[in-house]
Z-matrix of the N, CA and C atoms (Angstrom, degrees):
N
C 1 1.451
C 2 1.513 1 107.59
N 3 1.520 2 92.98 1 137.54
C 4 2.240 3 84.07 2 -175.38
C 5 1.570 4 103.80 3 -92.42
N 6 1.362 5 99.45 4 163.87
C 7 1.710 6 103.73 5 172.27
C 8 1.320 7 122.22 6 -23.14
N 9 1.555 8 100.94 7 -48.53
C 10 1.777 9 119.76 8 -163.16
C 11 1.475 10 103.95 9 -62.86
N 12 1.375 11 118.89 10 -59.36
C 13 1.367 12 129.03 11 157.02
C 14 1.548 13 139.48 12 -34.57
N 15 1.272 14 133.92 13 -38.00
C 16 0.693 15 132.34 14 84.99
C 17 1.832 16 167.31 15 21.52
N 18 1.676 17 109.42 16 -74.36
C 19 1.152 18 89.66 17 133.26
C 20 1.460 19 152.82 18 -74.43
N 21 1.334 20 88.14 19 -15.56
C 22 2.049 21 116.09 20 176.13
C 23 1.511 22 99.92 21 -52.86
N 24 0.939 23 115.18 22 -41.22
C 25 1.666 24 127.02 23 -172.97
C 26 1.965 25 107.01 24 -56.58
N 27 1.536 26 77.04 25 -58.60
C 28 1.308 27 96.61 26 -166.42
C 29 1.392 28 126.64 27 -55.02
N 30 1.617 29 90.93 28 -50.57
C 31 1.769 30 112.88 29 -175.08
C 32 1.730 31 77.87 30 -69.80
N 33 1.206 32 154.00 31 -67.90
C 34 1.784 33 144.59 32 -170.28
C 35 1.050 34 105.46 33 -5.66
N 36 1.541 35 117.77 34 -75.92
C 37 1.225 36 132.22 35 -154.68
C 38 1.899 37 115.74 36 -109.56
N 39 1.494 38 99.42 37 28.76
C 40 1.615 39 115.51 38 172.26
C 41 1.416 40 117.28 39 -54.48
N 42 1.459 41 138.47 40 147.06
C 43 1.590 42 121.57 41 -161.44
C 44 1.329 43 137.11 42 22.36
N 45 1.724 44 128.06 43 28.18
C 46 1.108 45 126.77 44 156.60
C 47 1.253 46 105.79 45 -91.05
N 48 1.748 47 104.38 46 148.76
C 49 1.172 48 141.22 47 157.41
C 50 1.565 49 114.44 48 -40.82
N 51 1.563 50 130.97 49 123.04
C 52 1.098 51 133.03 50 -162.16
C 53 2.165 52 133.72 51 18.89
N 54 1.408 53 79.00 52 68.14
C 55 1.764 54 102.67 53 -164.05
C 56 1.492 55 112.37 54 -57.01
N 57 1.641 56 117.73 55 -30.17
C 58 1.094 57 132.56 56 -164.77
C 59 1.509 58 113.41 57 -29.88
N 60 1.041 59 87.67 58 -64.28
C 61 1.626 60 123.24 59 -137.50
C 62 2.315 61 93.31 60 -77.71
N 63 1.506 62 98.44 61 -53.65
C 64 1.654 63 97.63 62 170.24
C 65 1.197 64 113.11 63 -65.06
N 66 1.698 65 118.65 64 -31.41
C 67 1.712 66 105.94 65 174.65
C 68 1.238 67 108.13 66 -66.33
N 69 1.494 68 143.14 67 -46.76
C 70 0.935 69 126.05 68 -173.16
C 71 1.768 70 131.01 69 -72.56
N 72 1.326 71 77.06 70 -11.85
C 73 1.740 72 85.99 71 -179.80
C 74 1.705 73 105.85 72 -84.57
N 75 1.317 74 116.73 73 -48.01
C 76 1.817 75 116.12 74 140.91
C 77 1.444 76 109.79 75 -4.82
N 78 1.657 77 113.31 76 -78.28
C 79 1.271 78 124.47 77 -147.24
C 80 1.730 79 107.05 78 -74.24
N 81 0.902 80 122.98 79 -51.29
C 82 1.567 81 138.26 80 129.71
C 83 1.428 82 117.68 81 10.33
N 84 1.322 83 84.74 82 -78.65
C 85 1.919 84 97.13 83 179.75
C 86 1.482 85 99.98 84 -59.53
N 87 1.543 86 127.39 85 -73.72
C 88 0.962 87 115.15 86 -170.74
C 89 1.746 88 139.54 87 -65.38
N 90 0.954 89 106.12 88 -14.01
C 91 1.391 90 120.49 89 173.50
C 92 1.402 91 129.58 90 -103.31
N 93 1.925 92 100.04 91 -21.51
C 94 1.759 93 107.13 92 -176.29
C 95 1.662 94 123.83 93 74.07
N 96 1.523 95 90.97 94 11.66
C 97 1.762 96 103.81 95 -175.54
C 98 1.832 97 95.74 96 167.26
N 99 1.677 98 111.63 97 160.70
C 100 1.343 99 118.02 98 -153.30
C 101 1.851 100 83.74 99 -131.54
N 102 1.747 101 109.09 100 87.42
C 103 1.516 102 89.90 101 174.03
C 104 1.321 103 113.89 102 -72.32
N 105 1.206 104 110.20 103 -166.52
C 106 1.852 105 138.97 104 -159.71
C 107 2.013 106 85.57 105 -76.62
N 108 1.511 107 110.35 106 -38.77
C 109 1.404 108 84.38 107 -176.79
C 110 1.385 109 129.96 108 -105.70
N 111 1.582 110 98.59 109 27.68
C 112 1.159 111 106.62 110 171.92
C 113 1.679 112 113.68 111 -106.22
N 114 1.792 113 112.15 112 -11.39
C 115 0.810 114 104.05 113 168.68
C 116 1.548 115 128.30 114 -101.85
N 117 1.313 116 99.73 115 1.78
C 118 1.798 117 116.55 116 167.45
C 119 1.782 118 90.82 117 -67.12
N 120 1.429 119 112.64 118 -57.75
C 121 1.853 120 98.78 119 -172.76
C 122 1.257 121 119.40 120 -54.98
N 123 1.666 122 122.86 121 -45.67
C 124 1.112 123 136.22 122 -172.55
C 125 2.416 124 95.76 123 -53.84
N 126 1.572 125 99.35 124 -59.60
C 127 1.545 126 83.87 125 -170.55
C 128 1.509 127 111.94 126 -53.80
N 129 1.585 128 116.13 127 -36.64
C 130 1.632 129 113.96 128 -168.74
C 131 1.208 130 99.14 129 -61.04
N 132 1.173 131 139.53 130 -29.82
C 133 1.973 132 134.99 131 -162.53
C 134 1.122 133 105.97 132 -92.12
N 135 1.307 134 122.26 133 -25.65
C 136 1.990 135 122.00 134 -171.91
C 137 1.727 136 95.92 135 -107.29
N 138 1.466 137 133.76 136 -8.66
C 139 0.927 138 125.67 137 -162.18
C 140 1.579 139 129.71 138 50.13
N 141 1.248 140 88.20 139 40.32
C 142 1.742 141 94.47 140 173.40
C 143 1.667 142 117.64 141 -118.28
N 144 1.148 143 140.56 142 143.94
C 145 1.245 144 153.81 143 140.23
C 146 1.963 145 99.15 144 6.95
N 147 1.551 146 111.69 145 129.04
C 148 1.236 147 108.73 146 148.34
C 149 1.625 148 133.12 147 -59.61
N 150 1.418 149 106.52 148 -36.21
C 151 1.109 150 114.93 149 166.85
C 152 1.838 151 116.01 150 -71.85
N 153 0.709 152 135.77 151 11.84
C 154 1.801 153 160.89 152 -158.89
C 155 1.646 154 92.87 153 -108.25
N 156 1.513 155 105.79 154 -73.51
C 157 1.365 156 114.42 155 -160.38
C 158 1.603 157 95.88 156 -75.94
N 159 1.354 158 137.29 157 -47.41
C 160 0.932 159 124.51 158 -165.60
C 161 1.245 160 113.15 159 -95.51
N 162 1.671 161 116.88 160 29.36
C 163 1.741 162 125.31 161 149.83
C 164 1.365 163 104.04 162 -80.28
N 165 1.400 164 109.56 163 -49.84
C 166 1.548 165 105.25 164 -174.21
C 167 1.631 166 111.67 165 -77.06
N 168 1.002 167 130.60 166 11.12
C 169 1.376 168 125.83 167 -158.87
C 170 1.813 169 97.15 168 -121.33
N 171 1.876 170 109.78 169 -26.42
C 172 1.190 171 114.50 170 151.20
C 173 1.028 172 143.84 171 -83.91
N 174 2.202 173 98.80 172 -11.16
C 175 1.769 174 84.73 173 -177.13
C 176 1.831 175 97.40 174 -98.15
N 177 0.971 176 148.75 175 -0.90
C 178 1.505 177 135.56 176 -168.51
C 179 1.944 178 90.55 177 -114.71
N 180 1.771 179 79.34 178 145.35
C 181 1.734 180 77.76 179 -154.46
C 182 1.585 181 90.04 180 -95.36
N 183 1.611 182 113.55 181 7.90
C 184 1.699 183 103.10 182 168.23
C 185 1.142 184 114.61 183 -67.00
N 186 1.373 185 142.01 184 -36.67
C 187 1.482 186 155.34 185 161.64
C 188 1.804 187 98.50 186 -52.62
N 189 2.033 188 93.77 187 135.80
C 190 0.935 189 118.25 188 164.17
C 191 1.541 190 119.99 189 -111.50
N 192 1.196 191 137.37 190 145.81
C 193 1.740 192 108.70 191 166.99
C 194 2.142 193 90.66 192 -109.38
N 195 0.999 194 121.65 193 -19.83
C 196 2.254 195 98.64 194 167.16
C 197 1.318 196 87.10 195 -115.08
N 198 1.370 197 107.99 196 162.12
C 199 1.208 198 140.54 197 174.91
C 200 1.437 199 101.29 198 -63.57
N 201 1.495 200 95.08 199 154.21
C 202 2.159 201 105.46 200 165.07
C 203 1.511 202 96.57 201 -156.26
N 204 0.964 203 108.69 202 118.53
C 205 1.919 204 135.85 203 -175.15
C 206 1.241 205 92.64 204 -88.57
N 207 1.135 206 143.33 205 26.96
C 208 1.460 207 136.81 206 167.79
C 209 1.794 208 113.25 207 -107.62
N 210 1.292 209 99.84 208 117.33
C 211 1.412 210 115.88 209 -174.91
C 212 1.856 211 106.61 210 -26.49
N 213 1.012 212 128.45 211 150.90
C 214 1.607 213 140.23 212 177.63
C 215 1.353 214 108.84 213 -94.23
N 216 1.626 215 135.26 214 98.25
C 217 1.418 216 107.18 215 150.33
C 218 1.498 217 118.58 216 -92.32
N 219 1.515 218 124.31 217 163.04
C 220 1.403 219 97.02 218 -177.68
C 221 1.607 220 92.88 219 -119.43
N 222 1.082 221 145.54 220 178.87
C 223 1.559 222 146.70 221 -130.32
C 224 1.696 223 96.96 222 -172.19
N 225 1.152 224 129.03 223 88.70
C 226 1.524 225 143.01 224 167.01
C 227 1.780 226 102.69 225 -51.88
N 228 1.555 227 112.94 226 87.14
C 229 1.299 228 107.38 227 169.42
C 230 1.750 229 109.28 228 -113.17
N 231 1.256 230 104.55 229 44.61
C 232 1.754 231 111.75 230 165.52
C 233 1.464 232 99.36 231 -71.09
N 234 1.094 233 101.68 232 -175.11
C 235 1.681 234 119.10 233 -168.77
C 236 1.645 235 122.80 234 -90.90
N 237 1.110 236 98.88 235 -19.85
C 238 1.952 237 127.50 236 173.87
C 239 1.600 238 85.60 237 -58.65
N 240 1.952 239 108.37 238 -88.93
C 241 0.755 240 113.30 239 -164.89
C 242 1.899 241 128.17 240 -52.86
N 243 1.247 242 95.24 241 -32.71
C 244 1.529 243 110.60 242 177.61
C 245 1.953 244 103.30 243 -55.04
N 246 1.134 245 111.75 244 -40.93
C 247 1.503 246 102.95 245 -177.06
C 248 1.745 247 111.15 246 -90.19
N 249 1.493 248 94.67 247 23.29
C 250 1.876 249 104.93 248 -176.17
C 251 1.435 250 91.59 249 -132.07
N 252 1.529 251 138.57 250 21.39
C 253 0.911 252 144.96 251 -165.46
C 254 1.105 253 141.71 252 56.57
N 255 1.249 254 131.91 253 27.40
C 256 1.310 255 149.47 254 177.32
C 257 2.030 256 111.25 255 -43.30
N 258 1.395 257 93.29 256 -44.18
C 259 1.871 258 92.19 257 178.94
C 260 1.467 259 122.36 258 -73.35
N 261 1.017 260 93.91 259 -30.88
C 262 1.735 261 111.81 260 -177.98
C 263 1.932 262 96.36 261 -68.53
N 264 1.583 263 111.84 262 -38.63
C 265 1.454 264 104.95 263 -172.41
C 266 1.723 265 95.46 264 -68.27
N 267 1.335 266 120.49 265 -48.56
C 268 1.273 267 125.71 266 -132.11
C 269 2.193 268 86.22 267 -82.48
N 270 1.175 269 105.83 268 -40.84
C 271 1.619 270 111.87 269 172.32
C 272 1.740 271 124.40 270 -57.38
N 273 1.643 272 97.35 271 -23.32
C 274 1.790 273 88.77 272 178.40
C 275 1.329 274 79.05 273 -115.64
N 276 1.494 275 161.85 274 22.77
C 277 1.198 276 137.71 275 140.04
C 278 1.631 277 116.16 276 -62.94
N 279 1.315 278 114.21 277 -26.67
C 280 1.565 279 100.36 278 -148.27
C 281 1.763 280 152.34 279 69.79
N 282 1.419 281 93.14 280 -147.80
C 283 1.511 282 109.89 281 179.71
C 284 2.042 283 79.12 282 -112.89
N 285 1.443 284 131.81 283 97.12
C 286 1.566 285 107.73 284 161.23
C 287 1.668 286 102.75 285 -74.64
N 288 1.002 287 104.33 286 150.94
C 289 1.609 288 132.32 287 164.10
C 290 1.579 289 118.16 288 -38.78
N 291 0.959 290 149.25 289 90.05
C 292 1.627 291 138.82 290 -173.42
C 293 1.773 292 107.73 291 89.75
N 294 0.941 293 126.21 292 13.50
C 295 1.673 294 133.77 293 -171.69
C 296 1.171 295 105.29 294 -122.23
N 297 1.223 296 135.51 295 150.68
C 298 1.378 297 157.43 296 -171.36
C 299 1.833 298 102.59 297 -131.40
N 300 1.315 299 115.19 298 87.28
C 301 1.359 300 100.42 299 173.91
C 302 1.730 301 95.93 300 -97.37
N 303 1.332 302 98.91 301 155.71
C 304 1.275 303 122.02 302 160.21
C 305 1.868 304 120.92 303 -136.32
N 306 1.409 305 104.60 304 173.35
C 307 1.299 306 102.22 305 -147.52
C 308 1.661 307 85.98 306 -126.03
N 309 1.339 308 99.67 307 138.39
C 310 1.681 309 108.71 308 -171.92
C 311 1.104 310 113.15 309 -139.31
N 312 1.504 311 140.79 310 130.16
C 313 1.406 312 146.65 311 164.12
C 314 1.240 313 113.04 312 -66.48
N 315 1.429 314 133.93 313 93.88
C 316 1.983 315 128.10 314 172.65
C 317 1.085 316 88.45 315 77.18
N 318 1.600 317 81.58 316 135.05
C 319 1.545 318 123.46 317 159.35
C 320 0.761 319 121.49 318 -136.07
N 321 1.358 320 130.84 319 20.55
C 322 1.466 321 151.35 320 -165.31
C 323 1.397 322 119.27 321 28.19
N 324 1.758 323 111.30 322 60.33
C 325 1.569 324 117.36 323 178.98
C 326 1.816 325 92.49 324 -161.50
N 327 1.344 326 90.22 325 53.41
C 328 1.708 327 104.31 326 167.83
C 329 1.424 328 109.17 327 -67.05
N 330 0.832 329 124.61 328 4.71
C 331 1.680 330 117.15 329 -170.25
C 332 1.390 331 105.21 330 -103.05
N 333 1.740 332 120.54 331 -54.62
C 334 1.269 333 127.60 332 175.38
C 335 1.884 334 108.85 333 -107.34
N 336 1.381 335 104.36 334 54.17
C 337 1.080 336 113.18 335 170.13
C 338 2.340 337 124.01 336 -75.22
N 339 1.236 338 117.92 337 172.76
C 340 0.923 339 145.11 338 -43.36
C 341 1.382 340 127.59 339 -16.53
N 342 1.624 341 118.04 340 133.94
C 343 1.180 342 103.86 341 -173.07
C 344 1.768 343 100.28 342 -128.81
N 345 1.556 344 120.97 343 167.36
C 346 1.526 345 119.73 344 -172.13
C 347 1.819 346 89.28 345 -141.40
N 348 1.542 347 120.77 346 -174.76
C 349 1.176 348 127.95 347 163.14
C 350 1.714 349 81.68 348 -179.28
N 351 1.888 350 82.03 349 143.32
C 352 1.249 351 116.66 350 166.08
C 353 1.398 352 107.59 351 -144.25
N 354 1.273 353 105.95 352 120.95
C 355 1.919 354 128.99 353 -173.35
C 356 1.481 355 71.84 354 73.03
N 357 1.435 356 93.29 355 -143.51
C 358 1.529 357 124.32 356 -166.81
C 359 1.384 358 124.99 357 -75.03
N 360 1.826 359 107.75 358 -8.15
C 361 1.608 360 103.57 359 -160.57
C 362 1.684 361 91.37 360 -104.92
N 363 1.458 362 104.49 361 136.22
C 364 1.543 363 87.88 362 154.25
C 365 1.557 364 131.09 363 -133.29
N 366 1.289 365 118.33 364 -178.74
C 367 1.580 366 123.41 365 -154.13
C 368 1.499 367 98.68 366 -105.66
N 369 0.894 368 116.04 367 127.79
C 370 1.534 369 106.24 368 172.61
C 371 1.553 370 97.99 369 -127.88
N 372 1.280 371 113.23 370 178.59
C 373 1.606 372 130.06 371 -174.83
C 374 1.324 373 102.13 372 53.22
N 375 1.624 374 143.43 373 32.73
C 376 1.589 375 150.96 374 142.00
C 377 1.622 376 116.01 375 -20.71
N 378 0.832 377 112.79 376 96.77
C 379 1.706 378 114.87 377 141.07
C 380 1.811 379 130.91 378 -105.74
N 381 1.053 380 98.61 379 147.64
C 382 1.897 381 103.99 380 -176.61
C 383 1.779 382 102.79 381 -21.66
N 384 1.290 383 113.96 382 -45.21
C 385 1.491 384 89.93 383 -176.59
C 386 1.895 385 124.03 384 -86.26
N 387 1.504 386 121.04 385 -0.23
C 388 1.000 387 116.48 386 -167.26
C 389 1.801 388 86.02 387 -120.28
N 390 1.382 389 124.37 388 -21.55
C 391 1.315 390 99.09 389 149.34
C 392 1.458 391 130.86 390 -79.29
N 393 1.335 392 129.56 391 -35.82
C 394 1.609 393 104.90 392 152.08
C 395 1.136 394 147.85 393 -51.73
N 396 1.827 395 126.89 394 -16.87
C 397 1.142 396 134.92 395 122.20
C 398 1.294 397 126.97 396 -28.29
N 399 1.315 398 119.80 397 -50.58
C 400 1.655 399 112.76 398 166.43
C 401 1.526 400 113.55 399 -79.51
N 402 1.025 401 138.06 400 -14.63
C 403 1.160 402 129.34 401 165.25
C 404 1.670 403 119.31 402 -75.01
N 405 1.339 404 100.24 403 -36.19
C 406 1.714 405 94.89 404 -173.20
C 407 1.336 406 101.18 405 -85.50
N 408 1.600 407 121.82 406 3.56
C 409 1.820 408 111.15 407 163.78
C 410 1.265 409 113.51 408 -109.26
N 411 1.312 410 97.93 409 29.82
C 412 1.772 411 111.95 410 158.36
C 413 1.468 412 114.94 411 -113.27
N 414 1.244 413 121.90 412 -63.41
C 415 1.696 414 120.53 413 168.79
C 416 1.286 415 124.73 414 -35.19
């Protein structure tokens, strides 16, 4: 991300009330991970500690600090879905090969749950074979 970019971020969210957290989710979006020098800018502009930003940047596991070019699925393991089988999907899926699953509470389609999302769209009513279908049109 260049300076300019960057500052675009910055000047966004200039005198708001707890800025942290939307700049970094900004930085995130645009980059797919929050390096070391984006979070040296982020502490100089909020006046906080590097070590500050990169508590919060370690404790929420949406934040990356390197990049991973591996497609995102995300995996609905709320409790709706969990009693529609969500563990049983997420246990014979694995580690897939070239996939990045992650694990998410709600997706707000508790009704026709198991549910997944990749980008923005998501799958609901999932079983082992229509989530490995979505997985192998990610790899």
């Amino acid at each position: 991300m260049g300076e300019a970019a960057m500052a675009e971020i910055l000047a966004r969210h200039a005198g708001r009330e707890g800025a942290l957290l939307p700049i970094l989710h900004d930085v995130q979006a645009a980059l797919g991970h929050v390096p070391e020098a984006a979070i040296r800018a982020i502490a100089q502009a909020l006046n906080l500690s590097r070590a500050e930003v990169h508590g919060v940047v370690s404790f929420y596991h949406d934040f990356r600090t390197d990049p991973d070019p591996r497609p995102v699925l995300k995996l609905c393991r709320a409790e709706a879905c969990q009693a529609r089988g969500s563990e049983a999907l997420a246990a014979g899926l694995g580690d897939p090969a070239g996939v990045r699953v992650e694990t998410v509470y709600c997706l707000g389609l508790c009704s026709v749950g198991p549910n997944a999302m990749i980008g923005e769209v998501v799958h609901a009513r999932l079983d082992a074979g229509r989530l490995a279908a979505l997985v192998e049109t990610l790899a």
